[in-house]
N, C-alpha and C positions, 0 to 999 in steps of 0.2 A: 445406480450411480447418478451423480448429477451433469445435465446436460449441459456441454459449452461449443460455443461456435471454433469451426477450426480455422485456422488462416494459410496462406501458399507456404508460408514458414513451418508453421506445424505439420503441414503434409509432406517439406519434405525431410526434416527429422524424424517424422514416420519411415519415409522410403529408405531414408539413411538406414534407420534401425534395422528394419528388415532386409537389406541386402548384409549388414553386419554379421545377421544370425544366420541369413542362408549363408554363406560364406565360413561362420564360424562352425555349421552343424558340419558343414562337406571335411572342410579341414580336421574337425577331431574327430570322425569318421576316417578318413585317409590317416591320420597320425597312429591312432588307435590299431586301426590294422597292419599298418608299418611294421608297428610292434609286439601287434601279437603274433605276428606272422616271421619277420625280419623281410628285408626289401635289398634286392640287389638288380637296382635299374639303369643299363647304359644309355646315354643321352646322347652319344656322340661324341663331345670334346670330353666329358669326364663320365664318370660311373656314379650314381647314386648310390651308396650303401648304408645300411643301417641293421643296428643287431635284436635278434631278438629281442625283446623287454617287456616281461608275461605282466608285473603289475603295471608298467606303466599303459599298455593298453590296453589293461582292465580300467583303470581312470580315464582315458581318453576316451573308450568309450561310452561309458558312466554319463561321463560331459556330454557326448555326443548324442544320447538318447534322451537328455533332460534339457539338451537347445532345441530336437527336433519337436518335443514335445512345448517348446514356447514357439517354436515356427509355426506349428500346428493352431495355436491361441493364436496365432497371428493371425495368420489367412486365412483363418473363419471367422476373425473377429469376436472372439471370447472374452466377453466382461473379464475375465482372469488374466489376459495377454501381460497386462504389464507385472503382474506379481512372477508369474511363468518364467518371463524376460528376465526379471531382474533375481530370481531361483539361479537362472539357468547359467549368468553373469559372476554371480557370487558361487556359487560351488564350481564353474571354469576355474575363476581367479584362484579357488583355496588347492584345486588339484594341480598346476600348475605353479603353485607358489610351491608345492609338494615334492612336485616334480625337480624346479630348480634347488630346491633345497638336497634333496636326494643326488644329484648329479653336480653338487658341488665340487667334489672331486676329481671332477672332469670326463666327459661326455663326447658324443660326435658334433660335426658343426652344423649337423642338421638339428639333433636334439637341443644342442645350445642357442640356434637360433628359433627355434619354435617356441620354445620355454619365453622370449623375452618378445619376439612377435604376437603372440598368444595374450599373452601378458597386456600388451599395450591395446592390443583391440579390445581385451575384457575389461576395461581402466574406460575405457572412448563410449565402449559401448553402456558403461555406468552414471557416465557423466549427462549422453543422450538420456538416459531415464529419467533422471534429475531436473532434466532440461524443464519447463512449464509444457510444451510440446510432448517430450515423451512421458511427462505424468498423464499427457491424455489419452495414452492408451487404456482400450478398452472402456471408454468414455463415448458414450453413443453422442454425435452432434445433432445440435438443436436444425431444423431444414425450413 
């Protein structure tokens, strides 16, 4: 790849990025197992519940093993990080557009809000790629 100089701006659409994906791998990990499992968690003022959903956490975790694996690109610094990322970004967005589409009919307000949560950070986290900064992933700087 061709070398370029990074700036405090690019570093931290870097950091951005990667606290995006940590964040996003944990989450469809936890979503993922929600539903493969079903969740019935009391918080104290209310009760968390949620029903089994064998395909949805077959996708969820799908998603969650193809971010871990651009987490992975990331914090080693693999020439391939930004392709990984932006993989891991666009098959989130398509299982979750999947998801909301499937549960048009109406859903828990957990699952309806993960669908449009999910959504929006894989939308944020697409625009960061785009960004001239997150095109320099896995772009070695010039020193």
């Amino acid at each position: 790849m061709v070398q370029q100089s990074a700036t405090p701006g690019h570093a931290l659409v870097r950091l951005a990025l990667r606290i995006l994906v940590v964040f996003d791998t944990l989450a469809l990990f936890f979503a993922g197992a929600v539903h493969l499992f079903g969740a019935t968690i009391p918080l104290g003022f209310t009760t968390f519940t949620e029903t089994r959903i064998l395909y949805a956490g077959i996708v969820e975790g799908v998603c969650g093993v193809v971010f871990a694996v651009a987490l992975f690109a990331m914090l080693t610094q693999q020439t391939w990080q930004w392709g990984a990322t932006l993989a891991a970004h666009i098959v989130g967005a398509l299982g979750y557009l999947l998801g909301l589409f499937s549960t048009r009919n109406g859903t828990t307000p957990f699952n309806a809000a993960d669908h449009r949560v999910m959504l929006a950070l894989f939308a944020i986290g697409l625009i960061l790629l785009f960004l001239p900064a997150g095109r320099m992933l896995g772009v070695q700087p010039k020193h």
